[in-house]
C-alpha positions as CSV (number, residue, x, y, z in Angstrom):
1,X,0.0,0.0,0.0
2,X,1.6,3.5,-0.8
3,X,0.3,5.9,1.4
4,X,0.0,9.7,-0.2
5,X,-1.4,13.3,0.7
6,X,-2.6,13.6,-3.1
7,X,-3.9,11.8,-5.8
8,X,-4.0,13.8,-9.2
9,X,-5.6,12.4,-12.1
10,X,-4.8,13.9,-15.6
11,X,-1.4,15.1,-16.6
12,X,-2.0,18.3,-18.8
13,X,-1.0,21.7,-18.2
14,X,-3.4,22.2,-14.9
15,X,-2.2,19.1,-13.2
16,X,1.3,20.1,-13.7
17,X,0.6,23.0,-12.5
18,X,-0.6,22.0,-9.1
19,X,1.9,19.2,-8.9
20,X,4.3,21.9,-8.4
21,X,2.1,23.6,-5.5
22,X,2.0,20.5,-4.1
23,X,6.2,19.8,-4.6
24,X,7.1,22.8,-3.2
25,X,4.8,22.8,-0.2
26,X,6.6,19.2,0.7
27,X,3.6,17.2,0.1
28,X,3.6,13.4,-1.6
29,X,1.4,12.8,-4.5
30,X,0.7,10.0,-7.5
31,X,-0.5,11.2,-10.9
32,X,-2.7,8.9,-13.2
33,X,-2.6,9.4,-16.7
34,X,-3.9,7.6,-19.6
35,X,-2.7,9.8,-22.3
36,X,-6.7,10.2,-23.7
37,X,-7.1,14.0,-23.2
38,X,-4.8,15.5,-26.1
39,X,-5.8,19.5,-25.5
40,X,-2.7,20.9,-23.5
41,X,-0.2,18.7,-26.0
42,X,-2.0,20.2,-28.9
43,X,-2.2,23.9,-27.7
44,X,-0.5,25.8,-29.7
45,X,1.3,27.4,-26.2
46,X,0.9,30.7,-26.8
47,X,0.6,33.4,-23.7
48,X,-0.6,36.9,-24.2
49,X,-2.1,39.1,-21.8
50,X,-4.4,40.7,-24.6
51,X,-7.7,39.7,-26.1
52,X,-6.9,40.7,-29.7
53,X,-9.8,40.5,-31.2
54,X,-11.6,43.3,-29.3
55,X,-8.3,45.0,-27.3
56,X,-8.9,44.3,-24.0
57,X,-7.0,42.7,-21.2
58,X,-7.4,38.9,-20.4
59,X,-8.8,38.4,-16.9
60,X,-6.4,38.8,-14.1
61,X,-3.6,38.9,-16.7
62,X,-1.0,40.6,-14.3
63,X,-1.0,37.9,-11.5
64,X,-1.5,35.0,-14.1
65,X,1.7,36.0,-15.7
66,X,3.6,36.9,-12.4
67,X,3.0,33.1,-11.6
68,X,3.0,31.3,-15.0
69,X,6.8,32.8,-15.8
70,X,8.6,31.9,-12.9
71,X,7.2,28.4,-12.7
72,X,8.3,27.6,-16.2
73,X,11.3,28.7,-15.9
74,X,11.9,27.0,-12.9
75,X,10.6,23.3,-14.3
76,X,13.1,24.6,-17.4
77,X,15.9,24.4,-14.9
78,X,15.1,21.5,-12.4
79,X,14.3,19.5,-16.1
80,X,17.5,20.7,-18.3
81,X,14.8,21.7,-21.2
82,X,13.5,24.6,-23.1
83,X,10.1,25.6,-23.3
84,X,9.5,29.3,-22.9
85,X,10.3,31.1,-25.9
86,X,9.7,34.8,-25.7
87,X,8.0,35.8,-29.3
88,X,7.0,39.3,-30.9
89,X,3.9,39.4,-31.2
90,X,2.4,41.6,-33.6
91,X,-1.6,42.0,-34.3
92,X,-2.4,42.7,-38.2
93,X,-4.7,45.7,-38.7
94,X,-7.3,45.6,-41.3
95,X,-8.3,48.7,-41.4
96,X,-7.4,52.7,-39.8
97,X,-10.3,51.9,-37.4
98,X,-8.6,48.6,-36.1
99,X,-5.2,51.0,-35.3
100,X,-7.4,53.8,-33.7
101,X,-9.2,51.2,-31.4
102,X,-5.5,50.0,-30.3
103,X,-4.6,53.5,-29.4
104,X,-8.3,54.1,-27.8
105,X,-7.0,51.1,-25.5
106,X,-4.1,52.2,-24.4
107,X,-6.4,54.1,-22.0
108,X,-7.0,51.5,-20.3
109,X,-5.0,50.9,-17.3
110,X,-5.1,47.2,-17.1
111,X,-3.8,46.8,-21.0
112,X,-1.3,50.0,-21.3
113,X,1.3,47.8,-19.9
114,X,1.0,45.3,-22.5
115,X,0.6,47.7,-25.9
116,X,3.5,48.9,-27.4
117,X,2.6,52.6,-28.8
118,X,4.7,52.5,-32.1
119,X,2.8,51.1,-34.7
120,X,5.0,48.4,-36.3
121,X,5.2,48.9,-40.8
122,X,5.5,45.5,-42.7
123,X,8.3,44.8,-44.9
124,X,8.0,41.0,-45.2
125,X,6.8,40.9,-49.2
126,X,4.9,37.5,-48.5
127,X,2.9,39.2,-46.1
128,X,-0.2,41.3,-46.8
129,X,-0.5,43.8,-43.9
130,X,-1.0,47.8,-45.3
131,X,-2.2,49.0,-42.2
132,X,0.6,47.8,-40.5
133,X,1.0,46.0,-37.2
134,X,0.4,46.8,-33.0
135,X,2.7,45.0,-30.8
136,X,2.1,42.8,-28.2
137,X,4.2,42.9,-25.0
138,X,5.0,40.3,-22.5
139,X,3.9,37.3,-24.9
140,X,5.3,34.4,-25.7
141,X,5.0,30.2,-26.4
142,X,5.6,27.5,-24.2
143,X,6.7,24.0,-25.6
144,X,3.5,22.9,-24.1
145,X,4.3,18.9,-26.0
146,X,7.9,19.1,-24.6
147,X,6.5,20.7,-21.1
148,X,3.9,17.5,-20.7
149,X,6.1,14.5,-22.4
150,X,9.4,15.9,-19.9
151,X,7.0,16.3,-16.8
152,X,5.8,12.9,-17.7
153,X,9.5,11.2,-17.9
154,X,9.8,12.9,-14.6
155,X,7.2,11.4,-12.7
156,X,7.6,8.1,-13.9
157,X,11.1,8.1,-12.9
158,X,10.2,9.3,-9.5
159,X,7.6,6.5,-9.1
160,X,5.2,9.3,-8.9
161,X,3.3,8.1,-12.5
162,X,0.6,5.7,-13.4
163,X,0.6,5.3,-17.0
164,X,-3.5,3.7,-16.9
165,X,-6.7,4.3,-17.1
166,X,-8.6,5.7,-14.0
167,X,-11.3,3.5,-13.0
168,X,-13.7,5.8,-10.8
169,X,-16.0,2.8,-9.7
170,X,-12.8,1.4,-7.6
171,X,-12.5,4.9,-5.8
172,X,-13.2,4.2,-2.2
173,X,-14.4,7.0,-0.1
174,X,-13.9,6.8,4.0
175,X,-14.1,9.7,6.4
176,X,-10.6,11.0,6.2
177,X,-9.2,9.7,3.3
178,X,-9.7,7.6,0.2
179,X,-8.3,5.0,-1.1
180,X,-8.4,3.7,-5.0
181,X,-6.3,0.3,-5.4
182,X,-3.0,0.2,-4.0
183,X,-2.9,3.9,-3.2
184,X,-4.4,5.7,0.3
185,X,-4.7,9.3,-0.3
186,X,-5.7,12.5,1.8
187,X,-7.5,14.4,-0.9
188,X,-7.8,13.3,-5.0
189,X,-8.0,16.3,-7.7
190,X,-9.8,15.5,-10.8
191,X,-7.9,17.8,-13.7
192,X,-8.7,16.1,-16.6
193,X,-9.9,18.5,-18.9
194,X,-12.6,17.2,-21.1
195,X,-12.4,13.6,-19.9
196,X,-14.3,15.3,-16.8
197,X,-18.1,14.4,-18.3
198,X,-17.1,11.4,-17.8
199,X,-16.6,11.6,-14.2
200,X,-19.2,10.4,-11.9
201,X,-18.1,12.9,-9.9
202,X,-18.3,16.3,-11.7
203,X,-20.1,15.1,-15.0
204,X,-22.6,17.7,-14.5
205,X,-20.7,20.5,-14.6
206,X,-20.9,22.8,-17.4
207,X,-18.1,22.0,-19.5
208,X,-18.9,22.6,-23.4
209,X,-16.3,21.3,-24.6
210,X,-14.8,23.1,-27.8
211,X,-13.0,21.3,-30.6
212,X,-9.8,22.7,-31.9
213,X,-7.8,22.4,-35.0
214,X,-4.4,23.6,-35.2
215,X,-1.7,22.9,-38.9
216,X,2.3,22.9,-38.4
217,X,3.4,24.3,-42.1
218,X,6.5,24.4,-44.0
219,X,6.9,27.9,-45.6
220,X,10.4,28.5,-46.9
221,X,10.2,31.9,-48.8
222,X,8.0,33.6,-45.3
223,X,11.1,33.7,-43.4
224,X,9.9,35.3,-39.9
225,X,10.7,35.0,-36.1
226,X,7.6,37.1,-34.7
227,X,4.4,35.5,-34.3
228,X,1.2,37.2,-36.0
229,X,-2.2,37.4,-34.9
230,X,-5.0,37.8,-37.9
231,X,-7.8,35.6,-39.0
232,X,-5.7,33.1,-37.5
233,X,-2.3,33.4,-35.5
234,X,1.1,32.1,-37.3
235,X,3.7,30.8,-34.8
236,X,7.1,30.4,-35.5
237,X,9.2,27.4,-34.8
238,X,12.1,26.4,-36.9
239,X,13.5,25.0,-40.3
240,X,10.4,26.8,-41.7
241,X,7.9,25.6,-39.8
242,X,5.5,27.4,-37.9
243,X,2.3,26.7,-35.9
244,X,-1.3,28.2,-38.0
245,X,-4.7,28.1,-36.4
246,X,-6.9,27.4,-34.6
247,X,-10.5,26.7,-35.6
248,X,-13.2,27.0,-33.0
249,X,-15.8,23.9,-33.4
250,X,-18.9,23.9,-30.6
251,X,-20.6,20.9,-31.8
252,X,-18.1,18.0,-33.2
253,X,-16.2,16.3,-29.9
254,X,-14.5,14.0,-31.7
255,X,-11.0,14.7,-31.6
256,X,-10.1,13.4,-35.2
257,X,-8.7,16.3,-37.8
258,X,-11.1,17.3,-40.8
259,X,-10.4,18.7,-44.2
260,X,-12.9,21.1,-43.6
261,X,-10.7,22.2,-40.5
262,X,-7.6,22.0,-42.6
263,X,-9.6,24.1,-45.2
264,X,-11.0,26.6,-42.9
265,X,-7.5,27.6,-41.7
266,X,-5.4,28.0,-44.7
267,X,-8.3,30.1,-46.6
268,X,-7.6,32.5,-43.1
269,X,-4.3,32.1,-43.3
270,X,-4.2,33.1,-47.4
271,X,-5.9,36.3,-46.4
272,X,-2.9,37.7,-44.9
273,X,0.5,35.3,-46.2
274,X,0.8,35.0,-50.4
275,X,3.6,32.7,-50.4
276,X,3.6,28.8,-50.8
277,X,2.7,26.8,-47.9
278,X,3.0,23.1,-47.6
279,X,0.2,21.2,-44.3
280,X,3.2,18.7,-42.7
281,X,1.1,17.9,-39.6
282,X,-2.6,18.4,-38.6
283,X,-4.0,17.9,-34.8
284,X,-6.8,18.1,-33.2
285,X,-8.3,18.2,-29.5
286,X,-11.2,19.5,-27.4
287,X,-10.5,22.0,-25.2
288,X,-12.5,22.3,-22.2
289,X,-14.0,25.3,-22.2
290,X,-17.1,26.9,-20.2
291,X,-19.3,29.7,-21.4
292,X,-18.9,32.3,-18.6
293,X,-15.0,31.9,-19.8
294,X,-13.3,31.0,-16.8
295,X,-12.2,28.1,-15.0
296,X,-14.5,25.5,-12.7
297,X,-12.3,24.8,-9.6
298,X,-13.1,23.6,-6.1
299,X,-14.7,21.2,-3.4
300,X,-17.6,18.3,-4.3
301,X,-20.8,19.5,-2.4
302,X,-21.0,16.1,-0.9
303,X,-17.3,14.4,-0.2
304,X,-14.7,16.5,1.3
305,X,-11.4,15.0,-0.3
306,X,-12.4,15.4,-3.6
307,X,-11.7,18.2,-5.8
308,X,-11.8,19.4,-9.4
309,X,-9.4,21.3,-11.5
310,X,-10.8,22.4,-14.8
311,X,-11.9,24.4,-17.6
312,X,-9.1,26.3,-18.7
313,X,-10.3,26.6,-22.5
314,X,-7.4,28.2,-24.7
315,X,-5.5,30.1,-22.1
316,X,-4.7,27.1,-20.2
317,X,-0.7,28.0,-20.6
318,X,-1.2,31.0,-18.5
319,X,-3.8,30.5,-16.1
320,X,-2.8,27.4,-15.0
321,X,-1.0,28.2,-12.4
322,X,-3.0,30.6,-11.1
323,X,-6.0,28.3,-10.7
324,X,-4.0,25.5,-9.3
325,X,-2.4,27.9,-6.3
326,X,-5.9,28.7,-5.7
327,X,-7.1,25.2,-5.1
328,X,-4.1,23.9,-3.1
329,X,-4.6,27.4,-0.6
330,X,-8.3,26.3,-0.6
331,X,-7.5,22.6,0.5
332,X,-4.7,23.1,2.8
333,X,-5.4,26.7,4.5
334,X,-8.9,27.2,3.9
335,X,-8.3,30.0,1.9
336,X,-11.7,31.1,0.0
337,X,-11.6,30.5,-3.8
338,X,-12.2,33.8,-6.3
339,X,-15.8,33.7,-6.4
340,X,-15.4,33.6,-10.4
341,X,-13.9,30.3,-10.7
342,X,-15.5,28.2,-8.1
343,X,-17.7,25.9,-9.4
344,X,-20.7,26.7,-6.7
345,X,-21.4,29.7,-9.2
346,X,-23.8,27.2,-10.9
347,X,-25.0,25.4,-8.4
């Protein structure tokens, strides 16, 4: 019998995010992970404080960031890898009005930090852009596929890892603790992402569930190293390659790639790039995503150890670890959740 504080089921970018809470609070933990839920791997790992399409701030952008940063740079160090890659990032204008609603909010005191007031002119010949460019400050893209495989390959070689399926009918619940096969826990967190409607537990919560498509081209004559944010966002990698999407799909959940995905993304993409690009991979996954846009985090109404972690939709990269900090202070001081991501708002 191996006797734990935590167990964490999933092993995307919110349950790495509070595995860290928990490692550097001193507390023991096992993860299980079957490897079904594909969104954080997928994610094209992009963090930006601003909405771009309407120029406003993302919610509680200044603390997310002032806890996503450190953290990855810390897993960087303690895991000899690379995954934060600070990026230009520049948002196409379409029009004079588009620039003079950039400048109208820079009035804003919540997104002035994060808009840089020199409009930036485009001399890339492949890329469409009279109206020039606003850039973005304080973004940037974490490997989120070398973040989860690396934070995987850790836990399994510190025992910590359980490479299967969970099988919630095995779950035992007892006053104090809980115990699921060989393994007597404290508390167990459910951060599963999508996988959660089909948790006994927490399948009624509201999580939509939004199917994303995202294409890794080859474009040779582009030759950029800023990431651009139009129809669709292009994301820079190397040897050519960059990261192009992502389609927004509210009624497939299947997590299978479609031509009409691949098609939808490379006619937004044409609207902006005019030089040859050639598809060389093509993902899909469904993010878990809720319609008051923010996270569903907190206690079961009925069984004290057991907790969810969830709905981080597209911005999982950088609210993460916000959300997860929030949980652990909930479960191990008492600490009251922000009223906008507990999941009693729809009780």
């Amino acid at each position: 019998m191996k006797d734990v504080d935590y167990i964490v089921v999933g092993c995307g970018l919110a349950s790495i995010a509070f595995c860290e809470q928990l490692r550097a609070n001193d507390k023991t933990f096992v993860v299980f992970d079957n490897n079904s839920q594909k969104s954080s791997v997928v994610a094209a790992g992009l963090y930006n404080p601003v909405i771009l399409k309407r120029f406003s701030a993302v919610w509680k952008a200044k603390e997310q960031l002032e806890l996503a940063l450190p953290l990855y740079a810390k897993i960087e160090k303690e895991l000899n890898i690379k995954i934060d890659h600070q990026l230009q990032l520049l948002r196409r204008f379409a029009s004079v009005e588009e620039q003079n609603l950039w400048f109208n909010a820079m009035d804003k005191p919540n997104i002035e930090p994060y808009l840089s007031t020199q409009l930036v002119k485009n001399s890339n010949s492949h890329i469409n852009a009279d109206f020039g460019f606003g850039e973005v400050l304080k973004a940037g893209r974490i490997d989120t596929e070398l973040l989860i495989t690396s934070y995987k390959a850790f836990l399994k070689q510190k025992d910590y890892l359980y490479a299967v399926e969970f099988e919630y009918d095995l779950l035992q619940l007892e006053d104090n603790s809980i115990q699921y096969k060989d393994v007597k826990a404290k508390q167990i967190v459910f951060a599963e992402g999508f996988g959660v409607k089909q948790n006994p537990y927490f399948k009624s919560l509201p999580i939509n569930g939004t199917k994303g498509e995202v294409l890794t081209v080859k474009a040779p004559d582009l030759k950029i190293d800023y990431a651009i944010k139009a129809a669709v966002f292009i994301i820079p990698l190397q040897d050519d390659l960059y990261v192009v999407g992502s389609t927004y799909n509210w009624k497939d959940k299947t997590k299978v790639p479609t031509p009409e995905g691949r098609d939808e993304i490379l006619s937004k993409l044409k609207i902006f790039i005019n030089c040859d690009v050639e598809v060389v991979e093509h993902v899909a996954a469904i993010r878990p995503t809720v319609k008051d846009r923010r996270p569903v985090v907190g206690k079961h109404p009925k069984h004290q150890n057991i907790y969810v972690l969830n709905g981080l939709g597209s911005r999982g990269v950088m609210i993460a670890p916000y959300v997860a900090k929030q949980l652990f202070m909930l479960i191990e001081t008492g600490e009251a959740l922000n009223s906008e991501i507990d999941h009693n708002r729809f009780a």
